[in-house]
N, C-alpha and C positions, 0 to 999 in steps of 0.2 A: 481420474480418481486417484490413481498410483502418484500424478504430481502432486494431487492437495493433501496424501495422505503424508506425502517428503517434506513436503513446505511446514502440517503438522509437525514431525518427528524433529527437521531442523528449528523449526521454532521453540518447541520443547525442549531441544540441544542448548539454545542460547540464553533461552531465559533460565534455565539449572547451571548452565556456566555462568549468568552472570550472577547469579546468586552466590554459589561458590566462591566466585572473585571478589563479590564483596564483603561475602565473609570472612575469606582469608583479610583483603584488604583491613577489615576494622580488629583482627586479631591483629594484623601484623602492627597497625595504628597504636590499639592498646595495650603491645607491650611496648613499643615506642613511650607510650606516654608512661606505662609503669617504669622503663628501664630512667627514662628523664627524673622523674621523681625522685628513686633511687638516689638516682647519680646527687640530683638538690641537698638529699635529705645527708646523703655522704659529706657532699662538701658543707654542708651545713656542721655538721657534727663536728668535723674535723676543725673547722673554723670557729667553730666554738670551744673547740678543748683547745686548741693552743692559744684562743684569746682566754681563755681563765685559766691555764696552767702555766707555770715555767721549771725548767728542771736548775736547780740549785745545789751547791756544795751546802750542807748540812754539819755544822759542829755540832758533837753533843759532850759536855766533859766529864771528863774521869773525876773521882773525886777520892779522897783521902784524907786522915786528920790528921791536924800539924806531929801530933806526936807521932803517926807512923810515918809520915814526911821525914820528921828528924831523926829516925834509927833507921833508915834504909839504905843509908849510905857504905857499901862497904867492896871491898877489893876481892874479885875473881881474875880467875884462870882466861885465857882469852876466849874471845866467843864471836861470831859471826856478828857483821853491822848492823843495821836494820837501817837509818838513815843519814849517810855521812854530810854535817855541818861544815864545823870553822876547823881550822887546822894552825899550828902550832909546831916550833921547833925549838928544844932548846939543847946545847952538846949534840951527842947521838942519838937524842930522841924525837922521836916524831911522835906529836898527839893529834888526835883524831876524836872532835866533838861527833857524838849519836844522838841527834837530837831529840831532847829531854831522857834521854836513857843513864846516857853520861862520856864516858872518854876510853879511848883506846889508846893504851901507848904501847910505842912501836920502836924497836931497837934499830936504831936507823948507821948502825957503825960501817955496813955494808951497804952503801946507797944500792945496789944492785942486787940485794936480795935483802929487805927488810923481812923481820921479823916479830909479830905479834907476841908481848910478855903480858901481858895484862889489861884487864877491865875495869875501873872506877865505876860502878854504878852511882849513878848520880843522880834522882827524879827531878826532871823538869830543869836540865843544864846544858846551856848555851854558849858558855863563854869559860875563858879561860887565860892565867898568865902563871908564870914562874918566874921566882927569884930566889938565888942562893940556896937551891933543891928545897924551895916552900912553891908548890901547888896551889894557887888560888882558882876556887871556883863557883859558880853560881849554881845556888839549887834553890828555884821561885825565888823566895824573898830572902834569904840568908845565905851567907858567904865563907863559904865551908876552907877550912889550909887543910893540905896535906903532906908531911913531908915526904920528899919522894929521894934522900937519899940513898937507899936502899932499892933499888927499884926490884928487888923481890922479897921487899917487907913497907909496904907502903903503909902508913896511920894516919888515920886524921887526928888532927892536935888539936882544932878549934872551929869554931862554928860562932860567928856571928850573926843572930838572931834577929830580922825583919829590917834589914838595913839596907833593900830593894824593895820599898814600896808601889815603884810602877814598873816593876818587871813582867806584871803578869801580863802575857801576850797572846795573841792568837796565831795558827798559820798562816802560811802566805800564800792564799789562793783567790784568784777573783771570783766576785759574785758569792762571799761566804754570809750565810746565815749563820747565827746562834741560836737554837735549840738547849733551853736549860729545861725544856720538860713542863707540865702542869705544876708540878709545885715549885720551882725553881731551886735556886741553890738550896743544899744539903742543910741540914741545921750542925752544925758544929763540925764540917768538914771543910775543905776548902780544894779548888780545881787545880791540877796540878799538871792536866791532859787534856788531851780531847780525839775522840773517835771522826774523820771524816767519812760523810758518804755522800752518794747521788740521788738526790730525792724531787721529784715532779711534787712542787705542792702549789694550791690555788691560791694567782695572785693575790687575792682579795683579805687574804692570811698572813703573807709575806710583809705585811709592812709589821703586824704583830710582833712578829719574831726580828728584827730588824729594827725596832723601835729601840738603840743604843746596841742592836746588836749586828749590823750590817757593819761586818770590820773593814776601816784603812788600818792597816794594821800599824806596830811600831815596828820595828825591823828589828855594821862595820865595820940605843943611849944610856948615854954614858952613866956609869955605876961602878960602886965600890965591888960587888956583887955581879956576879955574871947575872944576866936576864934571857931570857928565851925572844923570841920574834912570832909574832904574829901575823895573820894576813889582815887584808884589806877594810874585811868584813868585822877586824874586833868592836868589840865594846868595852874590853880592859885594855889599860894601859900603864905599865908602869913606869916613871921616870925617876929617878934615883930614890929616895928612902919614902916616895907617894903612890897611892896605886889610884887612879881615874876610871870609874865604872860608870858610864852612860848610859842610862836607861832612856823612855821615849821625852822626858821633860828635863831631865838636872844629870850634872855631873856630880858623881858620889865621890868622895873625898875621903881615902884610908892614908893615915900613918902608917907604914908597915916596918920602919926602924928597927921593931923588935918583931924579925919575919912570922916566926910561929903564933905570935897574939896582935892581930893587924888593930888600929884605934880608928874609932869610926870619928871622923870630923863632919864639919855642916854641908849639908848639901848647895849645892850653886846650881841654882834656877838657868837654864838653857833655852828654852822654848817649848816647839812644839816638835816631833815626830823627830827626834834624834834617832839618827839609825847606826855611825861607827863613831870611832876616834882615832885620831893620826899624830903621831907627835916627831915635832921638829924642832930640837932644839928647847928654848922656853917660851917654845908656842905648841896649845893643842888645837887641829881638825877636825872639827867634827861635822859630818856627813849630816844632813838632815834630808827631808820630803823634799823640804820648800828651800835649802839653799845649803850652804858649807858658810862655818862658825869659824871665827880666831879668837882663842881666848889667851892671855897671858899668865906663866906658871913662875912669872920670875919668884911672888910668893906664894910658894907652893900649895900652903895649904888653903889659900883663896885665889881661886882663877877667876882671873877680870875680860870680859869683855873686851874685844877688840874694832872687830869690824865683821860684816859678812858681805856675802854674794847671793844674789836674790836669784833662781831661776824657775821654770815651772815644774809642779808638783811632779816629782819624778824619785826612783827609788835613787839611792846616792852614795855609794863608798868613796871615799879618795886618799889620794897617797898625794906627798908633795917632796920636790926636790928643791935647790937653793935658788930659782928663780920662782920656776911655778906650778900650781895645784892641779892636775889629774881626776878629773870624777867622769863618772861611768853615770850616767842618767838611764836607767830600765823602763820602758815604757809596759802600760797594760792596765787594765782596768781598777787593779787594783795600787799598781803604782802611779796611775794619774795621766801623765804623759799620754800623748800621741805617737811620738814617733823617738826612739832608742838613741843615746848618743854618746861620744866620746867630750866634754867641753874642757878647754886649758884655759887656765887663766892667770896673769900675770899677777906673782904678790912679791914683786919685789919694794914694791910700798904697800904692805899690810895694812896701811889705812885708804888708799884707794884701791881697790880689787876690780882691775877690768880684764872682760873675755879675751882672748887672743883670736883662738877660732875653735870652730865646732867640727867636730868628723859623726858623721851618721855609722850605727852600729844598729845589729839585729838584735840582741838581745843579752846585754851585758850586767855580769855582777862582779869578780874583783877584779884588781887589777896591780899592780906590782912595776918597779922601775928600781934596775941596776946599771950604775953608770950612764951610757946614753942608749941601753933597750930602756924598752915601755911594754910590758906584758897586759892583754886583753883578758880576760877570759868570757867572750861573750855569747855563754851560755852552748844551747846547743848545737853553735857554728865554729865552736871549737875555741882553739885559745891561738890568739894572732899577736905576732912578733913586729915590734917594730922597732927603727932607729930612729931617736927623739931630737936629732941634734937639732935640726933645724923643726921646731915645733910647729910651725905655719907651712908643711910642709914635708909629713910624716913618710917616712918610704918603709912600708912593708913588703918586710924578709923571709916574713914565711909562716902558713896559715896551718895547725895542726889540726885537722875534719875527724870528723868520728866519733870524735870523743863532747863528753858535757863536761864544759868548763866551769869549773863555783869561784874559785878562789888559789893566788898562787904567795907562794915564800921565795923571793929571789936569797938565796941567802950566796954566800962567798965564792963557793965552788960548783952549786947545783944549783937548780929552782924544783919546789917542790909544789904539786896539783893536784887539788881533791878534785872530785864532780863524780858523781855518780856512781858510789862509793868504791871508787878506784883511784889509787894514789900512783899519779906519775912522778918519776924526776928526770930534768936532765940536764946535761951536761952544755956548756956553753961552749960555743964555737962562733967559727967565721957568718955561719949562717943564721946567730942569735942562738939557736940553743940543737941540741941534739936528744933523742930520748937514748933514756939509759936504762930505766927501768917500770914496771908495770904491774901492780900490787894490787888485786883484788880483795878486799875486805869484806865479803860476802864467807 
């Protein structure tokens, strides 16, 4: 009786545990199945916001009317940079483009302790040159003089009105949108800025805003008259009584004879996507996307077509010495390229231009040659020193790290380096150069 009453109690034992094991069993099952689900609906969602989103640089522009465009122009006290451009030397002074703000000049009598005298505000000003203490500069579509003999009573004396019709540019960032809003441009104002930011918007919108507005963007001797020097990256260029302004199609063509009232002559159609100008002798360089230009200045006021060099879509400054051309190809999505370069090419027959050879570079934009250095400046791997003599055959003397290099001035005694609004210079030695000093413009 006592056995069959155990053999009850164990049977009742097993059949309430297996109930309970099963129970557990099909909770433990369905939250399995819930946790799976989950997990589905997660990567589902996820894979469907990054198939319909992408995160985009966003331009949206400033805007202003011509007429407070054209009274905005005027000279302060010095003031902290916001963001250092192209750079300029003429005598003891050092200028310093703030891109689209205007110019900083810089008393540069003491390479080793320069010092801040002055602000040009300038809206929407990129470029710049001097001749015989007259200041030429770009503000959007008009070409402001200033004389700057006085450097602590600067005037403007003149302003030529819409004589950069394809200056207006965008930044240079990859992957930019343009955002001119629901109603689009202003009525009776015109874009003279533009505000960047990071914005996630849905593919499906993007080509909207991209429909002409997905930017490649456009992008840089002997005289009776002292003239200043510019870097790599210019777009002016003055050679003796002419001043040469490149915008992304045509070289612009100034009489400047009579410095203080420059005479606008015809434009000369170039192509496409002009990015600097170089002048050597009575030939101008001019840098483009898709290749480097030779044009003839013997008559000044019409430059003729020469010959070019065809390479791939790539960003482009160059400098050229008595044999041959120097360009810096920048690669990236917005400059086109694959992969970053140093190319030389022989023009010692300006009508046939062939490569010599290519050097691979990280990420290069000016670059400069005094005697037989050859200066890099290739971005944020610094600025790298080379001996050019044998060009098939470059030997690098010494690579300065740390710093972002934009753009350099070898000029007679020093070389001078923007990038990241800090101006270096230095001093030349056995070892191609030495730094001398280190100017933050902040």
């Amino acid at each position: 009786m006592k056995i069959f009453q155990n053999e009850l109690v164990l049977g009742h034992f097993l059949t309430t545990s297996s109930i309970i094991l099963c129970s557990n069993l099909n909770l433990i099952i369905m939250k399995i199945k819930s946790l799976f689900f989950l997990l589905t609906v997660i990567v589902f969602l996820s894979c469907d916001k990054n198939s319909e989103f992408e995160t985009v640089s966003v331009a949206k522009p400033a805007y202003m009317t011509i007429d407070a465009l054209r009274s905005s122009a005027k000279v302060t006290s010095p003031i902290p940079i916001v963001e250092s451009g192209k750079i300029y030397a003429y005598n003891n002074l050092v200028l310093i483009n703030d891109v689209d703000n205007g110019i900083h000049i810089i008393d540069n009598s003491n390479p080793e302790n320069p010092i801040k005298t002055a602000f040009i505000k300038i809206i929407a000003n990129k470029d710049m040159e001097i001749k015989g203490d007259y200041l030429y500069a770009d503000s959007l579509m008009d070409l402001l003089v200033f004389d700057i003999s006085n450097i602590n009573d600067i005037k403007e004396v003149a302003r030529l009105k819409d004589v950069f019709p394809g200056y207006i540019t965008l930044p240079f960032i990859d992957n930019l949108v343009v955002d001119y809003g629901e109603n689009g441009y202003n009525s009776g104002e015109i874009i003279v800025g533009w505000t960047i930011t990071e914005e996630r918007r849905r593919i499906e919108d993007i080509p909207d805003y991209r429909n002409g507005g997905v930017v490649f963007n456009d992008m840089a001797f002997a005289s009776a008259e002292s003239t200043g020097q510019g870097g790599s990256l210019a777009r002016f260029k003055i050679v003796n009584d002419y001043l040469y302004a490149v915008d992304s199609h045509n070289i612009n063509v100034f009489n400047i004879d009579n410095l203080e009232a420059p005479v606008e002559l015809a434009d000369v159609n170039a192509g496409f996507d002009i990015e600097t100008i170089f002048n050597k002798g009575n030939l101008l360089f001019l840098g483009s996307m898709s290749g480097m230009y030779i044009y003839d200045i013997s008559s000044p006021s019409t430059p003729k077509y020469i010959s070019e060099f065809k390479h791939g879509t790539a960003c482009d400054p160059v400098v050229v010495d008595d044999n041959y051309a120097y360009v810096t190809l920048r690669a990236g999505n917005f400059c086109g390229a694959f992969e970053s370069s140093l190319e030389i090419i022989d023009i010692s027959n300006i009508y046939k231009l062939e490569l010599v050879k290519s050097y691979n570079m990280d990420n290069p934009y000016g670059l400069g040659i005094k005697d037989n250095l050859l200066f890099i400046c290739d971005g944020t791997s610094g600025l790298k020193v080379y001996n050019k003599t044998d060009v098939k055959n470059l030997e690098l003397l010494n690579t300065f790290k740390n710093i972002t290099a934009f753009d350099v001035i070898p000029m007679d005694d020093n070389l001078l380096l923007i990038g990241d609004n800090i101006l270096f210079q230095y001093s030349y030695s056995s070892k191609g150069i030495d730094l001398l000093s280190e100017y933050h413009l902040n």
